[in-house]
VOSE-250313 format. One line per 10 residues: number of its first residue (from 0); their letters; for each residue x, y, z of C-alpha. Coordinates in Angstrom, 3 decimals. Each point is the difference from the previous one (the first is absolute). Example, Ala and Ser with C-alpha at 12.3 -4.5 7.8 and 13.67 -1.06 7.14 Angstrom:
2
0 = as = 12.300:-4.500:7.800  1.370:3.440:-0.660
//
This chain:
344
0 = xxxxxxxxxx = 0.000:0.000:0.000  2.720:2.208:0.151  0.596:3.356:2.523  -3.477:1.712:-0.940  -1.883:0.578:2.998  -2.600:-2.361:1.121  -3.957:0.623:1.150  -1.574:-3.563:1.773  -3.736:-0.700:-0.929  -1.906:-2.434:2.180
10 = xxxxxxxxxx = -2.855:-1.408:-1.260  1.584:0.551:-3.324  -2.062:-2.802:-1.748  -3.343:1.361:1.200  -2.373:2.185:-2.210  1.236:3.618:1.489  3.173:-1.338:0.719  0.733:-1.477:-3.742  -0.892:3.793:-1.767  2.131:1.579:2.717
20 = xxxxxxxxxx = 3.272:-2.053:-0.875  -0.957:1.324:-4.124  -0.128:3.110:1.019  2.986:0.219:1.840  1.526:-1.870:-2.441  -1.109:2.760:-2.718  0.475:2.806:1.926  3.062:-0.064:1.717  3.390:-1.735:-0.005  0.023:-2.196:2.828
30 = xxxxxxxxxx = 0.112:-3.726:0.185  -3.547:-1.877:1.175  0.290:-3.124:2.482  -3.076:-1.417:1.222  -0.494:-1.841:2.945  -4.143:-1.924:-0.218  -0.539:-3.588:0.983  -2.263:-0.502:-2.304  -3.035:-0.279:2.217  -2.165:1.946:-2.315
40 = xxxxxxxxxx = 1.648:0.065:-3.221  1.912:-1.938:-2.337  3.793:0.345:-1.241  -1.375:0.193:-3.485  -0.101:3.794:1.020  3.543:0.428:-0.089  -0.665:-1.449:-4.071  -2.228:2.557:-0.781  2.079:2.576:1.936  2.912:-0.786:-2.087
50 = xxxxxxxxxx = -2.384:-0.313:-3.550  -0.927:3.665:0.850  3.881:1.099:1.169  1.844:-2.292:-1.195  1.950:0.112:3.380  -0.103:-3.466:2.084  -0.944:0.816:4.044  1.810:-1.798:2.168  -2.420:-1.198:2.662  0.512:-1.885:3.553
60 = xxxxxxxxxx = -3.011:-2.153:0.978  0.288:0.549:3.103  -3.041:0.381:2.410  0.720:3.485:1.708  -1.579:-1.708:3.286  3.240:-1.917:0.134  1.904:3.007:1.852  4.056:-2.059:-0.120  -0.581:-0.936:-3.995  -1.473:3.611:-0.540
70 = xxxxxxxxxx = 3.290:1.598:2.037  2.088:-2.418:-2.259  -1.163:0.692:-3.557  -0.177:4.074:0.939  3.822:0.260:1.764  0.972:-2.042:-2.856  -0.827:2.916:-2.187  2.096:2.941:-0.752  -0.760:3.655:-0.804  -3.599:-0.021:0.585
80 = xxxxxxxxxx = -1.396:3.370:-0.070  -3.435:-0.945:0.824  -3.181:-2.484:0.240  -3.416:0.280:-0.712  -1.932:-2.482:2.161  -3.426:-1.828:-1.522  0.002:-3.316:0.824  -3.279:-0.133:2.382  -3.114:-1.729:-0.045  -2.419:2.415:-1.607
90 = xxxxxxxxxx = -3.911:-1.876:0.034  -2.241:1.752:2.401  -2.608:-3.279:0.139  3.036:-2.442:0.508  1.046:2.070:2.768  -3.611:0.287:1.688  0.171:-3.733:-0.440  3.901:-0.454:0.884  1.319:2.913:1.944  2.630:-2.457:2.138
100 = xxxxxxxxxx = 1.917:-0.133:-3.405  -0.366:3.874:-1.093  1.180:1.083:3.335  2.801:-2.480:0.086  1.225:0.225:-3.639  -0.742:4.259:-0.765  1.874:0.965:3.413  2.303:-2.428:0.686  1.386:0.314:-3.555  0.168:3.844:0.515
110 = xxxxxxxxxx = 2.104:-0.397:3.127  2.018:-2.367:-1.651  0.990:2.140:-3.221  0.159:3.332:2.231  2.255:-2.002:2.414  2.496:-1.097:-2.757  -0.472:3.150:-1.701  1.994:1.507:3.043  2.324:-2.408:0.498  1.425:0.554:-3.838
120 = xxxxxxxxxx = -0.403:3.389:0.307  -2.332:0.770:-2.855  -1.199:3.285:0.079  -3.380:0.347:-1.811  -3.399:-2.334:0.501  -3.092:1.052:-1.925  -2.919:-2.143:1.784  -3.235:-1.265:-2.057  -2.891:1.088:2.344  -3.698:0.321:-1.104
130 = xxxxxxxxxx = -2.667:2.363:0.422  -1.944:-2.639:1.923  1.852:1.381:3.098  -2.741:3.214:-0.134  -3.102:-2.360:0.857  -3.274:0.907:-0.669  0.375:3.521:-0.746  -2.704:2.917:-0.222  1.852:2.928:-1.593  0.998:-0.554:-3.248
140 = xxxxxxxxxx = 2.696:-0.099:-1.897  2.634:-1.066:2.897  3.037:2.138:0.094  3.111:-1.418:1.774  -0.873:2.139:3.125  -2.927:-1.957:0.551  -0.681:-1.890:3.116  0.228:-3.234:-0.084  -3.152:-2.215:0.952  -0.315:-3.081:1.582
150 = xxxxxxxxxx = 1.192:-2.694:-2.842  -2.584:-2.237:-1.757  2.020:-2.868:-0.578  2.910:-1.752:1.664  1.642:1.047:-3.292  0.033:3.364:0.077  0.859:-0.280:3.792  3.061:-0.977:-0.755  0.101:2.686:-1.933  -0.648:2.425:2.476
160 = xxxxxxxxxx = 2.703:-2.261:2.036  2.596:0.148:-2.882  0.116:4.005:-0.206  0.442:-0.179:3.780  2.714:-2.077:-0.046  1.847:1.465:-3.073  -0.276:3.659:1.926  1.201:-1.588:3.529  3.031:-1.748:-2.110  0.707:3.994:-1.783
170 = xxxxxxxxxx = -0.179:1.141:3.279  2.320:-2.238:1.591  2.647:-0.512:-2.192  1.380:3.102:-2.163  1.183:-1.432:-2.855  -3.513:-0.715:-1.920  -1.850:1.676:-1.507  -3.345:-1.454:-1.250  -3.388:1.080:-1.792  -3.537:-1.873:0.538
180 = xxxxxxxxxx = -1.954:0.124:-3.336  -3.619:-0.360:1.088  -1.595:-1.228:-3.817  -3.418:-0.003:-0.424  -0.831:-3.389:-2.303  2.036:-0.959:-2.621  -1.245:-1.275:-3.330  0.644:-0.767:-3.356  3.381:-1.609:-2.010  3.049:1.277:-1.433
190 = xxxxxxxxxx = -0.703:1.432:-3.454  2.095:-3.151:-1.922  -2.923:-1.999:0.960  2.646:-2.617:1.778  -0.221:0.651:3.422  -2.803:0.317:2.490  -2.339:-1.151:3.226  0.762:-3.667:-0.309  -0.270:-1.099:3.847  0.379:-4.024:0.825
200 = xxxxxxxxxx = -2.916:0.732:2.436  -3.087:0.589:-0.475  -0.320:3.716:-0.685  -2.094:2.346:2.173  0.739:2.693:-1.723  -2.848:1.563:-2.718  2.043:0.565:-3.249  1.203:-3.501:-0.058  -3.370:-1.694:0.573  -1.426:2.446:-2.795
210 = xxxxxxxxxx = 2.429:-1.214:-2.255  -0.072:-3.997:1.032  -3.859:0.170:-0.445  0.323:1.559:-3.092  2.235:-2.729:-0.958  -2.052:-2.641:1.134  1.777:-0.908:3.096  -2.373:1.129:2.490  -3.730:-0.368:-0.950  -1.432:2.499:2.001
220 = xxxxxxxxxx = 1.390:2.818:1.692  -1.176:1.418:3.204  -0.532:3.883:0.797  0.508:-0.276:3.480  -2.943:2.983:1.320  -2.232:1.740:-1.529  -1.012:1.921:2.417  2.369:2.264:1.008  -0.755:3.596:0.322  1.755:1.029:-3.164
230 = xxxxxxxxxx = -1.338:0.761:-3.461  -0.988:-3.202:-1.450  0.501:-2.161:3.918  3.231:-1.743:-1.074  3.001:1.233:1.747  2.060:2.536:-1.555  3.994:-0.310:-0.386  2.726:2.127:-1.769  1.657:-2.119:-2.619  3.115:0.689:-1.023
240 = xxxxxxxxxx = 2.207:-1.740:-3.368  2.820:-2.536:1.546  2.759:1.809:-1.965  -0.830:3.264:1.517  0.107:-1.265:3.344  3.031:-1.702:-1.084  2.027:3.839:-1.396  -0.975:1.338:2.959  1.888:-2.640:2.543  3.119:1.116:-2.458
250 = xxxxxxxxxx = -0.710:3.876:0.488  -0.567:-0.945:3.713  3.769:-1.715:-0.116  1.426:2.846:-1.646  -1.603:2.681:2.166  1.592:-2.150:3.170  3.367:-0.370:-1.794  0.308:3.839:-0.830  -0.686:1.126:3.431  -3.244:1.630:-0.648
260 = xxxxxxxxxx = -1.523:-1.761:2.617  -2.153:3.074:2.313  -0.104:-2.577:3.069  2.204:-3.415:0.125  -3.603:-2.203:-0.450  -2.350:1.808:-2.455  -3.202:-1.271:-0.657  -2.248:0.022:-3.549  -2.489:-0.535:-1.347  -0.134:-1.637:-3.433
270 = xxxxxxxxxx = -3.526:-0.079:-1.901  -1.757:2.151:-2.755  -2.655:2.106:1.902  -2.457:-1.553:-1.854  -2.452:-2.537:2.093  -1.704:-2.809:-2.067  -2.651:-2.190:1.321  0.369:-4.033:-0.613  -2.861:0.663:-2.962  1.678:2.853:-1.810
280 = xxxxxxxxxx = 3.314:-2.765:-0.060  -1.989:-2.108:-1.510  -1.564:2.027:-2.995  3.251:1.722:-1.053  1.235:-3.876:0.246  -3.205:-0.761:-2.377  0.151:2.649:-2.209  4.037:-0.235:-0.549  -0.467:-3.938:-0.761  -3.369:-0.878:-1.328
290 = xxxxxxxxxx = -0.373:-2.921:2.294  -3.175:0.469:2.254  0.880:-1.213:3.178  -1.901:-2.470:1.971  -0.492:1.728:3.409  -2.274:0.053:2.976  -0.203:2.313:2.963  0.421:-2.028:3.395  -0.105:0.829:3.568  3.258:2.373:1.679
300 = xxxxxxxxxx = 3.166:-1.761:0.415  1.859:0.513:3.374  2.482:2.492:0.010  -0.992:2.203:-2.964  -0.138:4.128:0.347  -2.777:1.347:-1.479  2.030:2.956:-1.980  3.405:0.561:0.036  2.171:2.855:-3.227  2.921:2.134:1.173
310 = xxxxxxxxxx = 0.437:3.723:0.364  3.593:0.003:-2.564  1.591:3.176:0.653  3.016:-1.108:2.138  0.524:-3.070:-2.878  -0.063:2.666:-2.449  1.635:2.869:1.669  2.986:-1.601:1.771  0.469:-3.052:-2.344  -1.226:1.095:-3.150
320 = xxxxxxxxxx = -1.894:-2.688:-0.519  -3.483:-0.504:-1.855  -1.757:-2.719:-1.180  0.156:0.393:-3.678  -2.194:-3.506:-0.891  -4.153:0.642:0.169  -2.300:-2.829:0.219  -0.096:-1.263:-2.962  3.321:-0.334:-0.566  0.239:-2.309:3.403
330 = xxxxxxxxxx = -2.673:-2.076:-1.371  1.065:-0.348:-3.656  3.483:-1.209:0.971  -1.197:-2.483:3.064  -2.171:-1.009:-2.647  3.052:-1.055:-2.576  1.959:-1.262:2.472  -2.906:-2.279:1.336  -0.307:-1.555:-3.673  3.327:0.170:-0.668
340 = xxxx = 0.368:-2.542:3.198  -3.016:-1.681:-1.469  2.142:-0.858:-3.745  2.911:-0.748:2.003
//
């Protein structure tokens, strides 16, 4: 690999964590390792990262749990300027059902990186958070002053959690600095068509179970509530395209590695400032396709806010950031990518 400079990505074979590593990849000069066990991906990413690139990611499947083989694989590593941490559970139901294992694996993961993170001295962390750590909220949009309300889910509790920790680890030791990027809900594919949402579980998520019932995969989809107090009485979200999540985790790094940094943990928010309801999804997914879906509304699923878009001043002001994909475009390419998987 040479001299160059080196950022780690954990999680790198996961949906966010997969656009990130072609981002930094085409944005910047440093060398990508990933470290992802593979408990919700495939390695096949790293084929499609490299189809896209043409650069091969070196990745150590290694489950960041395991604190000594964690310590191992990052001292190992020399001139690492930074890592950008993903690698959690992410499935609000699975968590309502399962929080023993989102607790266990979203926190004690975090400790572990942040603890070897120290130890080899590297001096900027950007965390993935969520903006499931507002709760149920009733002013809208949420700005990054916000309070925070009691958490949902056992998912975005650790969340909440993970912020706390990353600012008591800034704190404490003065040679990190770090950046929590609270995105909203990321959708859609890179534009090749050749990478996407392709989780080994089943997903929770609604882009991906638009797209597999539009395949054929699922039958019938589930709106989960339709009667919500919002337009139409299907929750409302603030979807953002993958890849622009993705360039902003790469501003984020460069902000951090420049020194631009107002406080040594800043927190943003990452979304369009647009709120869609589950049904609006759906049409835009309709009309962009030409496939009418096969969809029912059911009863409210555990853990769900009602309506949740961001306030994105700070993202724009202090990062420069803006989501430049609309709706369509985050349907139309989950769309290719899901029958692009289909032909494959």
């Amino acid at each position: 690999m040479g001299n160059k400079s080196k950022v780690i990505v954990t999680g790198g074979a996961g949906y966010i964590g997969s656009h990130t590593i072609i981002e930094l990849l085409e944005r910047t000069d440093h060398d990508v390792v990933s470290i992802d066990d593979f408990s919700n991906s495939g390695p096949e990413t790293f084929d499609r990262i490299h189809a896209i690139t043409g650069h091969r990611i070196r990745n150590y499947e290694i489950d960041l749990c395991d604190k000594v083989a964690l310590n191992e694989v990052i001292m190992s590593l020399e001139e690492v300027v930074g890592v950008i941490h993903f690698a959690a559970f992410k499935s609000v139901p699975e968590s309502m059902r399962e929080p023993y294992k989102y607790h266990y694996n979203n926190n004690v993961s975090l400790l572990n990186v942040l603890d070897a993170v120290v130890r080899a001295g590297i001096p900027h962390f950007i965390f993935s958070s969520s903006c499931s750590v507002y709760g149920n909220i009733e002013v809208l949009p949420v700005n990054e002053d916000t309070p925070l309300s009691m958490a949902e889910s056992p998912y975005a509790y650790t969340k909440q959690v993970g912020e706390r920790i990353v600012s008591d680890f800034v704190r404490t030791y003065s040679g990190i600095n770090a950046i929590s990027l609270r995105y909203f809900n990321p959708v859609g594919a890179h534009r090749s068509g050749s990478i996407g949402e392709d989780p080994v579980n089943p997903p929770s998520s609604l882009v991906p179970i638009i797209t597999r019932t539009a395949i054929g995969e699922i039958e019938e989809m589930m709106v989960h509530g339709g009667d919500y107090g919002t337009r139409d009485g299907s929750c409302i979200r603030d979807y953002v395209h993958v890849s622009d999540i993705a360039t902003a985790h790469v501003l984020a790094l460069h902000r951090s590695l420049n020194g631009a940094l107002a406080s040594r943990h800043e927190i943003l928010n990452l979304g369009t400032g647009n709120g869609v309801s589950v049904l609006e999804a759906i049409a835009a997914f309709e009309e962009v396709s030409g496939v009418k879906l096969n969809y029912r509304i059911g009863p409210r699923r555990d853990g769900d806010v009602e309506a949740i878009y961001s306030d994105t001043l700070k993202s724009r002001t202090i990062l420069g950031w803006e989501a430049e994909h609309d709706l369509k475009d985050m349907m139309r390419t989950a769309w290719a990518w899901e029958q692009g998987l289909a032909r494959s």
